[in-house]
N, C-alpha and C positions, 0 to 999 in steps of 0.2 A: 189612747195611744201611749205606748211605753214612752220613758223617757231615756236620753241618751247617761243619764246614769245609772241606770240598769244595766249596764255594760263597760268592760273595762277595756276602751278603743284603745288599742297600739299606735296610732297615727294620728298626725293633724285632721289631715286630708287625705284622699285616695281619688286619683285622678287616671281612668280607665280610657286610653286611646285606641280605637279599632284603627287599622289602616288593611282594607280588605286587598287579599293577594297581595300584600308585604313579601320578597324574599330577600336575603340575605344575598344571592347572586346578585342583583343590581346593585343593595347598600352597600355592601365592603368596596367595592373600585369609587362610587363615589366619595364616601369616607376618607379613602387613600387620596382622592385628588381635592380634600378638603371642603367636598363641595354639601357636607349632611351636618356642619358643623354641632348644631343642636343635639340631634343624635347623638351624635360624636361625646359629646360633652356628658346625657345620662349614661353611656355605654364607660366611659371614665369613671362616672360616680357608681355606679350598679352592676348587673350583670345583664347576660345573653345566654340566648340558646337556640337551638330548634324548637320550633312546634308540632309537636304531630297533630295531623289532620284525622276526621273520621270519613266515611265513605257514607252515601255520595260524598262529592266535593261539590255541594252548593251552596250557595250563600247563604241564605234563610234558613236552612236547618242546621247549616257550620254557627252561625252567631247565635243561634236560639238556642244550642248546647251551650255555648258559654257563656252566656248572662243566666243561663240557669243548672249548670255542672251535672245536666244530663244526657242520652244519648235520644235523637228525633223519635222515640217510640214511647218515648214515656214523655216531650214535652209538647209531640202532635203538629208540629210544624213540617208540612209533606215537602213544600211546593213552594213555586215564589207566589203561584196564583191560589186559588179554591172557590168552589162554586160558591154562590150567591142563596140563601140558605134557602129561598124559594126557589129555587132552581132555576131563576129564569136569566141566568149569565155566569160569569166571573167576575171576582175582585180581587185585588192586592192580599194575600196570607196577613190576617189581621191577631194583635194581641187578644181579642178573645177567644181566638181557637187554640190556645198555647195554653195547656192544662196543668200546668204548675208554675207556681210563684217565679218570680225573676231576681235578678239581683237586686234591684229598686224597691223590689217591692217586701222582700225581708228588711232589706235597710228602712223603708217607712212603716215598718212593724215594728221594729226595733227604736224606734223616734230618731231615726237619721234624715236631714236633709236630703235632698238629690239632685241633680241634674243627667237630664237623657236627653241627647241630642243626636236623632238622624238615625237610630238604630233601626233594625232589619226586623219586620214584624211588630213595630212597634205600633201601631196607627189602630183604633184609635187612641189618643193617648189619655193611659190611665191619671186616675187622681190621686196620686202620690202626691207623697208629703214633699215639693217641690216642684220642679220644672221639667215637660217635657215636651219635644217637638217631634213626633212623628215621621219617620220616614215618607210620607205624602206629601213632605213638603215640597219634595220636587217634582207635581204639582204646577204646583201656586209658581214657576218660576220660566213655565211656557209663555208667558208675556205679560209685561204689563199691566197691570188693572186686573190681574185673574185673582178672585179671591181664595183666602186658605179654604180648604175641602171643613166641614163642621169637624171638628174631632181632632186635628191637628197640632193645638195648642192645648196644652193645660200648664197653670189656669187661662180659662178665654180671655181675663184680664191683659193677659200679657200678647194678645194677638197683633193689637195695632203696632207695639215697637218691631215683633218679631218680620214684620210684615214689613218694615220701614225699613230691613236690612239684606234683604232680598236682594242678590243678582239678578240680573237677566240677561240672555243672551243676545236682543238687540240691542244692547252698550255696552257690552263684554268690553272690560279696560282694553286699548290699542298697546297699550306698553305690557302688558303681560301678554297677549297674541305675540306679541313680537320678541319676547321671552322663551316662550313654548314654541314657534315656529319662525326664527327668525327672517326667512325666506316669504312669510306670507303673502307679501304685494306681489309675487309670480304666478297667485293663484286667484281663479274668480273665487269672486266673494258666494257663489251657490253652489261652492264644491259639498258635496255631503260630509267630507270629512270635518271640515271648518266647522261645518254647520255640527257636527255631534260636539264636536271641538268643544267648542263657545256653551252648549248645554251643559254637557258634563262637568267640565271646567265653572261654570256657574253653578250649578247646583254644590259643588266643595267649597266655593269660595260663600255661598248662603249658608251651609253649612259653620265654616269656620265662624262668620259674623256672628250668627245665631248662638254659636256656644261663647264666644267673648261674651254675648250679652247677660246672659246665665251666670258665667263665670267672676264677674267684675261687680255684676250688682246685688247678688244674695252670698247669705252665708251659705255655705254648703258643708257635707262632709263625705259625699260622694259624688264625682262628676263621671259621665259617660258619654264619650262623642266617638260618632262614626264615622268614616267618610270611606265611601265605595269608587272613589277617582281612581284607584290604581288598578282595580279590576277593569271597571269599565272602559276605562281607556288602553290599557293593557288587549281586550280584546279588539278591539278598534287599530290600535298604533304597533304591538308590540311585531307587527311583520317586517315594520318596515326598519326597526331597529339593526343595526350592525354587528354580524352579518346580515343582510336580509334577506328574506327568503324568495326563493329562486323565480317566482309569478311576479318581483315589486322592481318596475323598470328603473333607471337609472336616476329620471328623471325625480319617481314618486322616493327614491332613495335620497337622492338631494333634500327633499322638502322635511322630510319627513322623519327622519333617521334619528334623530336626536329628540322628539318629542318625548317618551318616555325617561329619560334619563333628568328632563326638566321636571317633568310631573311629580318624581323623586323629589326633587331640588325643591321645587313648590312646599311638598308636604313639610319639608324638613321648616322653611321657613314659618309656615302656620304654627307647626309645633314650638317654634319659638314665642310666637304670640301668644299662644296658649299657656306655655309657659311661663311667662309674664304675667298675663293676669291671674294664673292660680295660687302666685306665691311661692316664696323660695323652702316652706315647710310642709310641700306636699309629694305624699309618694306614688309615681308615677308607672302602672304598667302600659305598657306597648304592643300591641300587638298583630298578628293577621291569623286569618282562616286556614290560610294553606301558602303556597307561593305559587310563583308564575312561568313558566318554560322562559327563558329568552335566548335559546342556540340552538344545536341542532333538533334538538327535540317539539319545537315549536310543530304544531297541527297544520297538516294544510285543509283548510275547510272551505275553500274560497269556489272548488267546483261542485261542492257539496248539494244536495237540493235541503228545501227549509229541516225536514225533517232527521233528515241526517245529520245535519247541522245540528241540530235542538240535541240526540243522544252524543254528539262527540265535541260541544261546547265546552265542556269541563274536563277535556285533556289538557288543556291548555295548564291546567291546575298542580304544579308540582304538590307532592304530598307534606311537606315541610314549610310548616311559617315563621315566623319569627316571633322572639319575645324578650322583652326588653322588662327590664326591672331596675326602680333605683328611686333613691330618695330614703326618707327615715322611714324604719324597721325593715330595711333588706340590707343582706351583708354581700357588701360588691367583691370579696374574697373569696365567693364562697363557689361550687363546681355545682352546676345543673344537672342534677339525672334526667332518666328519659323522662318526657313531660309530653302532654297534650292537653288541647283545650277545653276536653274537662275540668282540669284542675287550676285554672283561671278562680272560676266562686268560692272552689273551697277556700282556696290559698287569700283571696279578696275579703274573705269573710274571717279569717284567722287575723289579718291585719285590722280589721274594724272592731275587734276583739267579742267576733258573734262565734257558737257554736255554729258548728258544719252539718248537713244534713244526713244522715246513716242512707239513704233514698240517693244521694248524689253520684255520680259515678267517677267521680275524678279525686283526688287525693289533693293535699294539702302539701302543696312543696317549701316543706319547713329546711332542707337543708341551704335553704337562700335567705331564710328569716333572719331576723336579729331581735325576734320578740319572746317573750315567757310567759306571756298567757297561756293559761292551759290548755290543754287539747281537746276539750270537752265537745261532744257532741249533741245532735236533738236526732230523734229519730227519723223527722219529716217540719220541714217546715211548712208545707201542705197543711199539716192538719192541726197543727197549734194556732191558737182561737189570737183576733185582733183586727185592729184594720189596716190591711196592706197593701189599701189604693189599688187594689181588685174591682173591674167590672161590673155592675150584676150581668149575672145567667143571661140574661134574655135582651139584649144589645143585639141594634141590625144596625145593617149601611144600607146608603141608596146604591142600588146597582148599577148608577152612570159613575159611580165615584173614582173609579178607578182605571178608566179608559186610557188616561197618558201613561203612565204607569206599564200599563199590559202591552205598548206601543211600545215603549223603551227598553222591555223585555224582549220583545220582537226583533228589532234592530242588534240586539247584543246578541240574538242569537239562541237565547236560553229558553226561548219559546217559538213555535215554527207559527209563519201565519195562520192566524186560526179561522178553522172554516167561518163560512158567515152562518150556520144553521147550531142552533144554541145548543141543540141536543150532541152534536157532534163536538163542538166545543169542551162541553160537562165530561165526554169520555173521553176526549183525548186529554186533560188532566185528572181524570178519574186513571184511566191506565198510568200514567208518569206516576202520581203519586202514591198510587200500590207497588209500581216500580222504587223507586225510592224508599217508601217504607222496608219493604222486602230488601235493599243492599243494606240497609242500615241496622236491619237483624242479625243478617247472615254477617255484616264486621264485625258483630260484638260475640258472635259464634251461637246465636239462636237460631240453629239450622232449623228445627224443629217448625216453628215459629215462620220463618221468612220462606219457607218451599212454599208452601199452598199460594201465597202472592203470584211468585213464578208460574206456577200449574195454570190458576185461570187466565192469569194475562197469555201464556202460550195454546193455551183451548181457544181465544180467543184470536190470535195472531201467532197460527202454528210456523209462521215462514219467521219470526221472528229470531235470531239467534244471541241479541242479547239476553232475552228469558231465558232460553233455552241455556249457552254458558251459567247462566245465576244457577238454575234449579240443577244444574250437574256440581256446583259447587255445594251444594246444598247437601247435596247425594253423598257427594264424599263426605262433609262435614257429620254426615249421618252415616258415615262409615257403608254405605250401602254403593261401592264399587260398579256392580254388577249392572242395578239401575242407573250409574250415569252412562254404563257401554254404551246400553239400550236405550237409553233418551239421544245419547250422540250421536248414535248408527243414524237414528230417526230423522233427526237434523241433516245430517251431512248429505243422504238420500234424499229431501227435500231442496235445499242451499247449497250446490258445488261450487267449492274452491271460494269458501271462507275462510280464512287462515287462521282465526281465534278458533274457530271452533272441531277445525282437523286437528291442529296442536291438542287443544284439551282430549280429542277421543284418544289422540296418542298416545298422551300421557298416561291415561285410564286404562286402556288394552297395556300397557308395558305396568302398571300394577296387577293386572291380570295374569302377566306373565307371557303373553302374546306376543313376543318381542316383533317377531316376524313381520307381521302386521301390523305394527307402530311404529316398525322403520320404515316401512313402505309409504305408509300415510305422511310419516316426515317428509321422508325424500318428495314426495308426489305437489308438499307443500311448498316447497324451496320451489321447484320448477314452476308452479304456477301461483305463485305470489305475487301482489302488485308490487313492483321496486321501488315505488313510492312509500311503502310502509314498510318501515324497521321491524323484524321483528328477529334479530339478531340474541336479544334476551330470552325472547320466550323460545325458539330452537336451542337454545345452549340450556334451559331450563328443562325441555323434552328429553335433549341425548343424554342430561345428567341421570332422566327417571330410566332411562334406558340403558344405563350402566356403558355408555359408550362415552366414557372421557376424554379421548383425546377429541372427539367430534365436539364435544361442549366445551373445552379449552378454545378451540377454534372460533363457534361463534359469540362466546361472551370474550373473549378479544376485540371481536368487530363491534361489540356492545359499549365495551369500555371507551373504545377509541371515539366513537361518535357521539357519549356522552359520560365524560370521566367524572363528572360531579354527582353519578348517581348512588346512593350508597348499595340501595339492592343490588345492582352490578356488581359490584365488589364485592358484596357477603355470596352472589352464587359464582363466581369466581373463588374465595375460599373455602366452599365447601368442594368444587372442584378439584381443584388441590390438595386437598386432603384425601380425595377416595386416590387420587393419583400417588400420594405417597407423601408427596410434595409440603411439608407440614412448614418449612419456614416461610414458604410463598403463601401457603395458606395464610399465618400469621400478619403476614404482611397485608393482605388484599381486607382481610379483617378490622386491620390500624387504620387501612384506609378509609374502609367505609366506618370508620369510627370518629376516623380527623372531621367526617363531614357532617356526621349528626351523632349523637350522644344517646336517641330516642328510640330506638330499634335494638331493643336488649336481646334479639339473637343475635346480633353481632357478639354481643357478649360472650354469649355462648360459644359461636363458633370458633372466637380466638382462643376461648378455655381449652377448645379440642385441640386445637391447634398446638396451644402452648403445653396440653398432655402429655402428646402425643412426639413433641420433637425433645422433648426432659425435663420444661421448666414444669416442672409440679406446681411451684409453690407461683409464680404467678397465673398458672393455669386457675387454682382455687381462687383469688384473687377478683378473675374473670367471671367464674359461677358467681361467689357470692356476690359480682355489683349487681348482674344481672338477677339476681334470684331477689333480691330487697328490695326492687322498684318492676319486678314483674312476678307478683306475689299469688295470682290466681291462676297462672300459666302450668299447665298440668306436664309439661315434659321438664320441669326443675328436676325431680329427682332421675329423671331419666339420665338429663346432660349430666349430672353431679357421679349417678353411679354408673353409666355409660361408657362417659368417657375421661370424667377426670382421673381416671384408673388407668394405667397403662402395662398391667400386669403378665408378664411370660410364661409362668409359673401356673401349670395345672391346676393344681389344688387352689391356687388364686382364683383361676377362669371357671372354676366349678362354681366356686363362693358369688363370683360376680355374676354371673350367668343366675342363682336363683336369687339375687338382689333385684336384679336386672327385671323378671318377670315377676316380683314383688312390685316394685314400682309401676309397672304398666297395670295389675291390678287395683293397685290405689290409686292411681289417679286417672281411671277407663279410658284412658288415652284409644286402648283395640274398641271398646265399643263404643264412644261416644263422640273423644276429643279431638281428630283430624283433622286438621285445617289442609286444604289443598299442598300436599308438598312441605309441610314447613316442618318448625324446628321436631314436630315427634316423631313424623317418617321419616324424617333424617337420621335422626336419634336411633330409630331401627333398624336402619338400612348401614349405617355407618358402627353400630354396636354387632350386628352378624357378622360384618367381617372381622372382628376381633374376633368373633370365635372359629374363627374356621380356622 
């Protein structure tokens, strides 16, 4: 095994906090009423940002990207479950179906210490060069006397303390119940909420114990802990949160109201703890997978049946997490570009002073460093030779192992109860996790790739119109217009009066040119829409492709009003106003969705157009280039650059930019290949033809 002078570490220590479904909408009003003080204090010494999330939005493949800086297709984590490799069940998505190296496990190739506490997919726990507890540990913490599950612990040595530290929820402390629910003596003690309560809440606070114990008593030089409390309770509690929503009577509004804002209060307090015992010379990242609705945009899933439940679990999941950086070699001066959770390992491993892997998909956000190690890279840490507390190949589980587990997924929702016949079990997460795979293609724009997913699962469940929406995204992605009419027509005459999927043929036919009959299908959508679902965005998205502006000024108004912290609202609100004329309101709706996340570099873009388009040249350029340095694969750069940062009257100009114009689209096959649904390169086209007319 290497030693750690092989390496020229940046830092003491590097102490990586997950806090799943973290957003910034809950912590700043906390913060403001002093109540995150910890927080408060790295956010003092360091920096912030958004996070961007990738699609799905689920847990296990959002955390299994970022302990390994790749996207779910290349590190094979589908699901929260996967069958039983003899097919005779499910188990918990275990570390040896995760097909490349993690962060631990570079760092115990590298001869780095470690500690991993509670991560997602971790189980069972490798033999890394230090300490880890497996996600199963919540488990061992359904009562009393229940022993760790074999695999839990490494090393086994360490089982009997880890085990001595254990909450459980029949003596959940009385003084923290009555913390988190100060009301609680109005309630029986066998209300189901209480009862998730005291589990979930036990299982963070085993958690927390579990990483003091790690923390306080080895040396380390890499610590990792998770805690899934603000998710899970977040789907449990966040209804009844203030506002509540319109099903939570007055009564359950009383009781209930204020438990998330605690759970906040909680974590912040751990993280003190944690703090404490890591030392005051460690560098600290922060982080979550995504964020969490808590206003109008909250789901209602409460009349749902299991199954509908199980695909619309994860609206709950705003697309923006948080991330927290500070401690030594981060410069707390310094301004975040767009960022997402890819770039967690690289940036983790730049501070450890390891090369980054060329294989990774996430970047190295050195403009927050404050180190000078080189930038050196390896090609794959995959395939450079060592021992990295790697499995062998051929590891099983027993297939009762994971029975509480699959239960606690049930309950949260994220899985529908599952039939009791095994074979029917295997395919309903056989489909989800072809599902999954296939969204997780088509986000990184391997349309190519992710259709065939879509095809069988819809051969399979033609009435289905989540497939069915994927693989017409596909279709566009693959520039083949024609075939998403015809997969939609297909749908729509199957499924009447779905409103995801009438919007999308709209869309399609009004790239077709068919206006006629994309208004009709609008209109026909508006009248028989449930009023229960907003779809206020996606109609002002429709009449934008339909060149009908004041109609889309209209409904992304009623977009904005019922959720003004969204940034997408605001950038198609900007591009609104720009086909309208309207270039300092453009401008404006642009800053806005820019005050709110940093991470969506067409915003960049569209303020460039904006600020073209109304004189400022020179901050227009300004715009292109932040966006075009931190979205550097994105094939409509020189489109927006020679597009629209030109705002020329002059013939002989419109001649010169006109054969630029379709220079660009040949270099970078944006007409044959690059289409993303609507986005920045149909715009680019659609908003660059009117310039020449």
């Amino acid at each position: 095994m290497p030693t750690k002078t092989d390496h020229k570490k940046q830092v003491n220590r590097l102490l990586i906090l997950g806090w799943d479904a973290a957003d910034w909408m809950m912590i700043d009003p906390l913060i403001a009423k002093g109540k995150m003080p910890h927080l408060q204090h790295l956010l003092e010494h360091g920096i912030r940002a958004n996070l961007g999330t990738l699609e799905p939005k689920l847990s296990p493949l959002l955390w299994s990207s970022i302990t390994t800086g790749k996207t779910a297709d290349k590190h094979g984590i589908l699901n929260f479950v996967e069958p039983q490799p003899d097919g005779s069940g499910l188990r918990i998505s275990r570390s040896t179906t995760r097909k490349t190296k993690a962060l631990w496990n570079i760092a115990t190739q590298s001869g780095y210490r470690c500690n991993v506490t509670g991560w997602y997919a971790s189980h069972p726990a490798e033999p890394i060069n230090g300490n880890i507890i497996s996600n199963v540990l919540a488990e061992s913490i359904t009562g009393k006397g229940v022993p760790l599950q074999p695999g839990t612990v490494h090393p086994t040595s360490l089982s009997d303390k880890i085990a001595s530290h254990l909450q459980y929820p029949d003596n959940f402390p009385e003084d923290l119940l009555h913390f988190l629910i100060p009301k609680h003596r109005e309630i029986k003690n066998n209300d189901e909420r209480i009862i998730q309560l005291k589990k979930l809440m036990s299982y963070a606070i085993s958690i927390e114990n579990c990483a003091l114990t790690t923390l306080e008593e080895s040396s380390w030089d890499l610590s990792m802990v998770f805690f899934d409390a603000i998710d899970a309770m977040g789907h449990h509690f966040m209804q009844f949160r203030l506002p509540c929503m319109s099903h939570i009577s007055n009564k359950e509004s009383r009781w209930f109201a204020d438990v998330m804002d605690r759970v906040y209060e909680w974590h912040d307090q751990s993280l003190g703890r944690i703090l404490k015992a890591s030392g005051e010379n460690t560098t600290v990242i922060l982080l979550s997978d995504h964020g969490f609705h808590i206003g109008a945009m909250r789901p209602i899933l409460h009349d749902l049946t299991p199954e509908k439940r199980m695909e619309k679990e994860a609206s709950w999941h705003r697309p923006f997490g948080v991330l927290v950086a500070s401690g030594p070699g981060v410069n707390k001066n310094s301004q975040v570009a767009p960022c997402t959770i890819l770039d967690i390992v690289p940036t983790s491993l730049r501070l450890l002073g390891l090369p980054v892997g060329d294989d990774m998909d996430g970047r190295t956000l050195t403009e927050i460093l404050d180190v000078n190690t080189p930038k050196n890279t390896i090609a794959s840490w995959d395939t450079k030779p060592g021992d990295a507390g790697l499995h062998p190949e051929d590891m099983r589980q027993d297939p009762s192992e994971s029975a509480a587990s699959l239960q606690q997924l049930i309950d949260l929702g994220y899985l529908a109860a599952l039939p009791k016949d095994i074979s029917a079990q295997l395919d309903l997460v056989r489909r989800e996790s072809s599902f999954n795979l296939g969204v997780a293609l088509m986000s990184i724009k391997k349309y190519k790739e992710a259709a065939p997913h879509f095809r069988t699962l819809l051969d399979e469940q033609p009435y289905n119109t989540r497939f069915a929406v994927c693989l017409s995204q596909c279709y566009l992605g693959m520039n083949d217009n024609k075939a998403r009419v015809e997969l939609l027509r297909s749908i729509t005459s199957r499924v009447s009066n779905h409103a995801e999927t009438m919007l999308t043929l709209a869309q399609a036919l009004a790239m077709e040119g068919e206006l006629d009959e994309s208004i009709k299908i609008y209109q026909q959508t508006i009248l028989k829409a449930d009023p229960k679902v907003d779809l206020s965005l996606n109609l002002a998205f429709t009449a934008l492709m339909q060149d009908r502006y004041n109609e889309a000024y209209v409904q992304i108004q009623l977009a904005i009003a019922k959720n003004p912290t969204d940034p997408i609202s605001h950038i198609t609100s900007s591009k609104i106003e720009l086909f309208r004329g309207h270039f300092e309101e453009a401008a404006a709706h642009a800053l806005d969705a820019l005050e709110l996340t940093q991470a969506i570099p067409e915003a960049h873009y569209i303020l460039g157009a904006a600020l073209a388009w109304y004189g400022d040249e020179e901050s227009a350029k300004k715009s292109f280039e932040f966006a075009a340095a931190y979205d550097k694969e994105n094939p409509n750069i020189p489109l927006f650059q020679l597009a629209l940062a030109q705002k020329s009257r002059n013939k002989n100009e419109i001649q010169y930019f006109q054969r630029k114009y379709e220079e660009a689209c040949r270099l970078t096959e944006i007409i044959r290949q690059k289409e993303a649904p609507f986005g920045p390169e149909v715009f680019a086209r659609k908003f660059s033809l009117k310039l020449f007319n």
